[in-house]
VOZA-658865 format. One record per atom (N, C-alpha, C): x, y, z; residue in one letter; atom name. Coordinates in nm, 3 decimals. Example, Ala and Ser with C-alpha at 12.3 -4.5 7.8 and 13.67 -1.06 7.14 Angstrom:
BEGIN
+---------+---------+---------+---------+-------+
|       x |       y |       z | residuo | atomo |
+---------+---------+---------+---------+-------+
|   1.319 |  -0.569 |   0.780 |       A |     N |
|   1.230 |  -0.450 |   0.780 |       A |    CA |
|   1.320 |  -0.330 |   0.780 |       A |     C |
|   1.285 |  -0.225 |   0.708 |       S |     N |
|   1.367 |  -0.106 |   0.714 |       S |    CA |
|   1.290 |   0.003 |   0.787 |       S |     C |
+---------+---------+---------+---------+-------+
END
This chain:
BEGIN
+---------+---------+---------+---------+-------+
|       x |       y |       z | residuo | atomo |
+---------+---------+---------+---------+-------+
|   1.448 |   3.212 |  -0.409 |       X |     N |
|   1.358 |   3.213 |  -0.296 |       X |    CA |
|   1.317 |   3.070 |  -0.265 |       X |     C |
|   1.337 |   3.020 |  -0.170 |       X |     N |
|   1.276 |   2.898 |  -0.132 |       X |    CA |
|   1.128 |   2.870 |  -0.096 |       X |     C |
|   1.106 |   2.737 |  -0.174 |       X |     N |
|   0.961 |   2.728 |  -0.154 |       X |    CA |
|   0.920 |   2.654 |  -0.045 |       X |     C |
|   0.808 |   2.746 |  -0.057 |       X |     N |
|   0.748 |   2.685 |   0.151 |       X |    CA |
|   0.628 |   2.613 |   0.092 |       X |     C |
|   0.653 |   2.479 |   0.182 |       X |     N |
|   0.570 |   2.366 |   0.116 |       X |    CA |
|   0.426 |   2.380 |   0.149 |       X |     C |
|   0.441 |   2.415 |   0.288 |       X |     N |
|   0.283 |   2.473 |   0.356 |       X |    CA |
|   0.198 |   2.577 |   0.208 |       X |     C |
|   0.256 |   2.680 |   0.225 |       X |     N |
|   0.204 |   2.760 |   0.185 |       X |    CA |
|   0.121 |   2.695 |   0.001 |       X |     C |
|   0.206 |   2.649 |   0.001 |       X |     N |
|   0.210 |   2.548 |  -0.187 |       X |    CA |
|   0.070 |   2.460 |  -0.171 |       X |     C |
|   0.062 |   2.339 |  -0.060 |       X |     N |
|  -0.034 |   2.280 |   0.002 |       X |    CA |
|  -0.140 |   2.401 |   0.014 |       X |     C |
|  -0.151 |   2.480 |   0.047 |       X |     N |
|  -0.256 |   2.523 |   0.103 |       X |    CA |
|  -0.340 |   2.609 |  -0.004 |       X |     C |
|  -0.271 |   2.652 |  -0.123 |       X |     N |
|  -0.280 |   2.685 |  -0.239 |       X |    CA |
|  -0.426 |   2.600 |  -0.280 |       X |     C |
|  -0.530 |   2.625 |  -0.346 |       X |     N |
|  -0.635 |   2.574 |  -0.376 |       X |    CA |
|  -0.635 |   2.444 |  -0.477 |       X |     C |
|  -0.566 |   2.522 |  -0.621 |       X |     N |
|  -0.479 |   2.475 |  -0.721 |       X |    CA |
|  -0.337 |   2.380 |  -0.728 |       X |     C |
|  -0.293 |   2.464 |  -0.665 |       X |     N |
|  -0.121 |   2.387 |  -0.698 |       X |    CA |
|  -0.136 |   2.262 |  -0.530 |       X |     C |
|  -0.179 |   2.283 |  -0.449 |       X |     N |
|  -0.243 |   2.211 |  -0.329 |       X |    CA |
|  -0.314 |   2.078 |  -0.419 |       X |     C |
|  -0.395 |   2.062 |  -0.503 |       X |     N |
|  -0.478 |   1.989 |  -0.506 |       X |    CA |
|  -0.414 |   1.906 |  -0.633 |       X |     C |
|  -0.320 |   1.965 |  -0.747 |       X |     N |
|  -0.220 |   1.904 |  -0.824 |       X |    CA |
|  -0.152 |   1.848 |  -0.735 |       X |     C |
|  -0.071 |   1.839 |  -0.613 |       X |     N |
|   0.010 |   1.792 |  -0.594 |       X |    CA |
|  -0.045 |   1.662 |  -0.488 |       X |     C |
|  -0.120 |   1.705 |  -0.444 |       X |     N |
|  -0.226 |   1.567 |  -0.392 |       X |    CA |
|  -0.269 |   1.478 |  -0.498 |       X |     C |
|  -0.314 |   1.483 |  -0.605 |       X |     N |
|  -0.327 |   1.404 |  -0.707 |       X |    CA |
|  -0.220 |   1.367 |  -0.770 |       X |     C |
|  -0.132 |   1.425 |  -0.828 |       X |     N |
|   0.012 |   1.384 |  -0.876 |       X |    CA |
|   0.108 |   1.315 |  -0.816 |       X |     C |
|   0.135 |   1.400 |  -0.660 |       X |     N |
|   0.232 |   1.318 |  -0.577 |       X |    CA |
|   0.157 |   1.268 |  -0.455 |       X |     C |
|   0.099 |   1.269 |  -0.454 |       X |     N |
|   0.022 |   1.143 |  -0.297 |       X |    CA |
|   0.009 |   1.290 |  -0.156 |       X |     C |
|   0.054 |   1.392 |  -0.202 |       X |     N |
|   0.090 |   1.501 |  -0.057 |       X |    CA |
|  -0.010 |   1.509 |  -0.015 |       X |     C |
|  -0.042 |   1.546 |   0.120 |       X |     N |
|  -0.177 |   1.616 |   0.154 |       X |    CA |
|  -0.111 |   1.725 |   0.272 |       X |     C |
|  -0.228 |   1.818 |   0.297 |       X |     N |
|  -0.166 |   1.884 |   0.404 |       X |    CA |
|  -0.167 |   1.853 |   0.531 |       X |     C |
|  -0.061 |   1.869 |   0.620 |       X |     N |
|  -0.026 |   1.816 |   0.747 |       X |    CA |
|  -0.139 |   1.903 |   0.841 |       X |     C |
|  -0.259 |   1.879 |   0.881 |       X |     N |
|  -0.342 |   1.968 |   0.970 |       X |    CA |
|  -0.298 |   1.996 |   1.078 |       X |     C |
|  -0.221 |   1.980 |   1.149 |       X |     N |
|  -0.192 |   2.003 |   1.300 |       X |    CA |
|  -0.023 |   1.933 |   1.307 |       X |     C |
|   0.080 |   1.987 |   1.257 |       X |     N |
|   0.230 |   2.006 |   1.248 |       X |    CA |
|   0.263 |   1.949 |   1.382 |       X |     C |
|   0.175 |   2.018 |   1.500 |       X |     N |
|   0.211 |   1.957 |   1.597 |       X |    CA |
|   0.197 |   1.816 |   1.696 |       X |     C |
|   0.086 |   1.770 |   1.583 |       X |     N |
|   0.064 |   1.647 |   1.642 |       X |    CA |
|   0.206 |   1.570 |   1.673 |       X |     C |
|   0.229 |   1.487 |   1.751 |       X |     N |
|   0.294 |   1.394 |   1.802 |       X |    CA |
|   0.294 |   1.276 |   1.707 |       X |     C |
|   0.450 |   1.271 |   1.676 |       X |     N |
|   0.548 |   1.142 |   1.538 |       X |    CA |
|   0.552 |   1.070 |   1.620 |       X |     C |
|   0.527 |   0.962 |   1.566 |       X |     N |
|   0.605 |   0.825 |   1.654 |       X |    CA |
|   0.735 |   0.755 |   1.620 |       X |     C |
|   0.821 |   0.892 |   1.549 |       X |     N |
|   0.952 |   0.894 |   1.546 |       X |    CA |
|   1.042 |   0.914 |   1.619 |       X |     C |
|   1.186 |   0.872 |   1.629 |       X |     N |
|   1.291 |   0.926 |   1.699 |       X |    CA |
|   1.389 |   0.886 |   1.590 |       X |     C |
|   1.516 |   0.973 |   1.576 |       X |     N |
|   1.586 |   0.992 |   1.486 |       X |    CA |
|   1.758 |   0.927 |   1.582 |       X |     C |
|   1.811 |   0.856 |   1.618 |       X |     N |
|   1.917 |   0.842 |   1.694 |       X |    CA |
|   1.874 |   0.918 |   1.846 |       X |     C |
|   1.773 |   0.887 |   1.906 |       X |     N |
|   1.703 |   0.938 |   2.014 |       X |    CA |
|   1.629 |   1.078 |   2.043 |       X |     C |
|   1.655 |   1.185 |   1.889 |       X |     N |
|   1.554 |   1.282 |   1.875 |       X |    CA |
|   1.456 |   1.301 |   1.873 |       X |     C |
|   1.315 |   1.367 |   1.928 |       X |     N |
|   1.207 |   1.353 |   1.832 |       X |    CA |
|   1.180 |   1.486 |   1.796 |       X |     C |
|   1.287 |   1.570 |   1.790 |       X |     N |
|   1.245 |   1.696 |   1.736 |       X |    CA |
|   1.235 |   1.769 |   1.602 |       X |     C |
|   1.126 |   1.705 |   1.554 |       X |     N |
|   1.060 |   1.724 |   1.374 |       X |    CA |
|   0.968 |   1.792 |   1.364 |       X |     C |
|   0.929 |   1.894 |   1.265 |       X |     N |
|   0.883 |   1.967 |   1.201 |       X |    CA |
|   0.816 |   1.838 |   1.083 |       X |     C |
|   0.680 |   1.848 |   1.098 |       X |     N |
|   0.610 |   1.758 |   0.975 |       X |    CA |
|   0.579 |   1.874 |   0.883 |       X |     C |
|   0.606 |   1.840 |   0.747 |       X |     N |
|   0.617 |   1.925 |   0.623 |       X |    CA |
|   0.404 |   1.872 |   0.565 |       X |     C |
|   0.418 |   1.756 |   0.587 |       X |     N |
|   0.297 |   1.711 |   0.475 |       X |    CA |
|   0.297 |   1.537 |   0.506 |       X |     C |
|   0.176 |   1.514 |   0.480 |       X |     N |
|   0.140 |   1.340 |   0.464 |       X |    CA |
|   0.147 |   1.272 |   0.346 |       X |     C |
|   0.180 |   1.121 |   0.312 |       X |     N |
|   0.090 |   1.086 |   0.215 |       X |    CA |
|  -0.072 |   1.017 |   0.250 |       X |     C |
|  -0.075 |   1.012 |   0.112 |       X |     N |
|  -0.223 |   0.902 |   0.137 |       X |    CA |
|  -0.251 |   0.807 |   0.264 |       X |     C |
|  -0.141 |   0.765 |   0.281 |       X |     N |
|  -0.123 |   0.694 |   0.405 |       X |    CA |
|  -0.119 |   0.669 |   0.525 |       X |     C |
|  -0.112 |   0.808 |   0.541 |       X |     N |
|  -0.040 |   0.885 |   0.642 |       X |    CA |
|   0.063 |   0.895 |   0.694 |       X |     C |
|   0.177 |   0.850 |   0.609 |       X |     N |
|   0.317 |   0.846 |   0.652 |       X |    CA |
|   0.371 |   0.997 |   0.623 |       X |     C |
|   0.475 |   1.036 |   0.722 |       X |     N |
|   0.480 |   1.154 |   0.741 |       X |    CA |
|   0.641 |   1.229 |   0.651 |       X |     C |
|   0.626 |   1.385 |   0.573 |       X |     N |
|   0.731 |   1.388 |   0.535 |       X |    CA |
|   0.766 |   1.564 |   0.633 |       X |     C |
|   0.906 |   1.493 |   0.657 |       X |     N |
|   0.952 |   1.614 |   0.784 |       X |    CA |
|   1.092 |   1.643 |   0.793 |       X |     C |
|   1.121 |   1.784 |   0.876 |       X |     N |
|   1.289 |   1.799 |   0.861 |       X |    CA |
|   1.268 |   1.770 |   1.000 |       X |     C |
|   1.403 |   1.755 |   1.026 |       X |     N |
|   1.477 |   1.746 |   1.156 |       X |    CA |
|   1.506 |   1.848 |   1.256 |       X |     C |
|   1.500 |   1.918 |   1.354 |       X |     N |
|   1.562 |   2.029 |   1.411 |       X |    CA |
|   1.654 |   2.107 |   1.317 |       X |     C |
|   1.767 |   2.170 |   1.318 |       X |     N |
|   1.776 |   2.292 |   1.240 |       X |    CA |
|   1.858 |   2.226 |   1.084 |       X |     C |
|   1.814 |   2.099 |   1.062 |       X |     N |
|   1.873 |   2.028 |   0.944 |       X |    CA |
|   1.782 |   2.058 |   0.828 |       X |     C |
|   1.838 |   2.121 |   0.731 |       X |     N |
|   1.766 |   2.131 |   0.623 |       X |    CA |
|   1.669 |   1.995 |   0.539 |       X |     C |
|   1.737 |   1.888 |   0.578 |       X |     N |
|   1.718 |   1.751 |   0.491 |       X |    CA |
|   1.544 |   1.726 |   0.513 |       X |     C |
|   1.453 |   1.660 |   0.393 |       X |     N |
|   1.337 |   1.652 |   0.403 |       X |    CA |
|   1.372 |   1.489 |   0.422 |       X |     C |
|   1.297 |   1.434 |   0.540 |       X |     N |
|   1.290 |   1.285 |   0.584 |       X |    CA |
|   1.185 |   1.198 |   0.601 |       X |     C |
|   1.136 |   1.112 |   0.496 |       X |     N |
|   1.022 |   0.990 |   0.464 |       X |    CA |
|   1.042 |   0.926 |   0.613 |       X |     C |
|   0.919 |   0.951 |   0.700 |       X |     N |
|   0.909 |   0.816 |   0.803 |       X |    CA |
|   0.754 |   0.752 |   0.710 |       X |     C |
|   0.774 |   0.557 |   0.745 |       X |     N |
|   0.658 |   0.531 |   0.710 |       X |    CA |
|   0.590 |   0.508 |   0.870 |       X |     C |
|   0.488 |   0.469 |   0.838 |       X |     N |
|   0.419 |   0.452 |   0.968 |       X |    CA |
|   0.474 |   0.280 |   1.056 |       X |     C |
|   0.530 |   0.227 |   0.956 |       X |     N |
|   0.655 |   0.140 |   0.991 |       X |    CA |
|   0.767 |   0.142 |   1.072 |       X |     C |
|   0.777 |   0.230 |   1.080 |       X |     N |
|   0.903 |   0.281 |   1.168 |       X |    CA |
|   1.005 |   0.309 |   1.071 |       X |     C |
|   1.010 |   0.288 |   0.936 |       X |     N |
|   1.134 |   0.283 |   0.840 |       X |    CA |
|   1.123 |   0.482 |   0.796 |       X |     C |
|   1.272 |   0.499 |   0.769 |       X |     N |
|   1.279 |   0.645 |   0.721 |       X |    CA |
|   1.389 |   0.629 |   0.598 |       X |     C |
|   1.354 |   0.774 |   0.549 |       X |     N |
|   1.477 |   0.803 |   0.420 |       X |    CA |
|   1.502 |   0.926 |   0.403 |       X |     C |
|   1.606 |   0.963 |   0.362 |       X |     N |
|   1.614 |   1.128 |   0.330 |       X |    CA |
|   1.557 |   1.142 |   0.132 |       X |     C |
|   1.476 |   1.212 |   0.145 |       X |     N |
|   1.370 |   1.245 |   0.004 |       X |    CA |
|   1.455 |   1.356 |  -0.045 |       X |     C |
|   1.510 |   1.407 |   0.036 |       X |     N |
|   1.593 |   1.577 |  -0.051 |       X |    CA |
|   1.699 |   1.605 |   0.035 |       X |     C |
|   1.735 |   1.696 |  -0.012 |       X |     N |
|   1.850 |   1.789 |   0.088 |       X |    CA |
|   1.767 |   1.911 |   0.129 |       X |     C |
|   1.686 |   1.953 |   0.077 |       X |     N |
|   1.601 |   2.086 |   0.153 |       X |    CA |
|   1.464 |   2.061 |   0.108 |       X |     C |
|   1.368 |   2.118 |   0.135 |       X |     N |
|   1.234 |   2.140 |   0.057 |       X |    CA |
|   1.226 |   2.151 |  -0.090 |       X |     C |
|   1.334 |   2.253 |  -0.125 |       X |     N |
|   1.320 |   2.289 |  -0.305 |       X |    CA |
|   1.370 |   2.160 |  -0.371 |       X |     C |
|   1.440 |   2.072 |  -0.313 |       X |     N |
|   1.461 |   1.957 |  -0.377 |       X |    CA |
|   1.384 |   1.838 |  -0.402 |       X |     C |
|   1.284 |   1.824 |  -0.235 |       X |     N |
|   1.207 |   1.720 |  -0.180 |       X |    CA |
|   1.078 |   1.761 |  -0.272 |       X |     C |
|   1.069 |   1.906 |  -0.331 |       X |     N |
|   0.952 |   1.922 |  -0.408 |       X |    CA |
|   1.006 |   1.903 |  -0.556 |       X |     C |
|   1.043 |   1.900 |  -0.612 |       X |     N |
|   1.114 |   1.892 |  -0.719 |       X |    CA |
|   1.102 |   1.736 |  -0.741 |       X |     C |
|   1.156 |   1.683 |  -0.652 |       X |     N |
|   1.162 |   1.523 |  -0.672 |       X |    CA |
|   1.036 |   1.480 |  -0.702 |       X |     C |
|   0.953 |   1.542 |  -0.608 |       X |     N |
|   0.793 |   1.488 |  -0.577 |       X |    CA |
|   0.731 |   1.498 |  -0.705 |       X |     C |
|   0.758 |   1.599 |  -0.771 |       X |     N |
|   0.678 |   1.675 |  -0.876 |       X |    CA |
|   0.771 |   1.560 |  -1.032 |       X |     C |
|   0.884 |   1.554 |  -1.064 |       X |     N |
|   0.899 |   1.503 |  -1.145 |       X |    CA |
|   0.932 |   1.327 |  -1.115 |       X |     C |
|   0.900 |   1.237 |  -0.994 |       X |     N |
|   0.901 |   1.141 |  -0.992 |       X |    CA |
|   0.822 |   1.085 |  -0.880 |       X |     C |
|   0.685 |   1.092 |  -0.891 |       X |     N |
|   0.572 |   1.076 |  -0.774 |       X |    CA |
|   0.584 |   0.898 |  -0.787 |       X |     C |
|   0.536 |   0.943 |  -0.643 |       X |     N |
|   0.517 |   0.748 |  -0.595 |       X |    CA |
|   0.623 |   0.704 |  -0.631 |       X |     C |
+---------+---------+---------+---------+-------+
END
């Protein structure tokens, strides 16, 4: 079963481990407006923030979880969510 990151975040417990452990917080409003474009896309789904507020998000119907900083710089963090959490959880910051 794949894990839905929202739902994990929003969790009282496992939400508030993973804000302290890995920097996550929850994304309040998904739909706010990225000041991303991907090869002229801007059609992203924001998963979660860090501390920072740099944003972690998939792409239109691409599974891949993608680090923008508020820099303009990006990275691919996983190949899906179960990975991008996995990573988070055994190698934060």
């Amino acid at each position: 079963m794949p894990i839905d990151l929202a739902k994990l975040l929003h969790h009282e417990d496992i939400g508030y481990a993973l804000g302290i452990l890995c920097d996550l917080e929850i994304q309040d409003d998904p739909r706010e407006p990225l000041w991303i474009t991907v090869d002229g896309s801007s059609d992203f789904t924001s998963l979660a923030r860090d501390g920072s507020g740099n944003r972690f998000i998939t792409a239109g119907t691409s599974p891949l979880v993608i680090y923008a900083d508020h820099e303009g710089g990006t990275g691919v963090v996983g190949r899906d969510i179960d990975e991008f959490v996995a990573l988070a959880v055994w190698c934060p910051y």
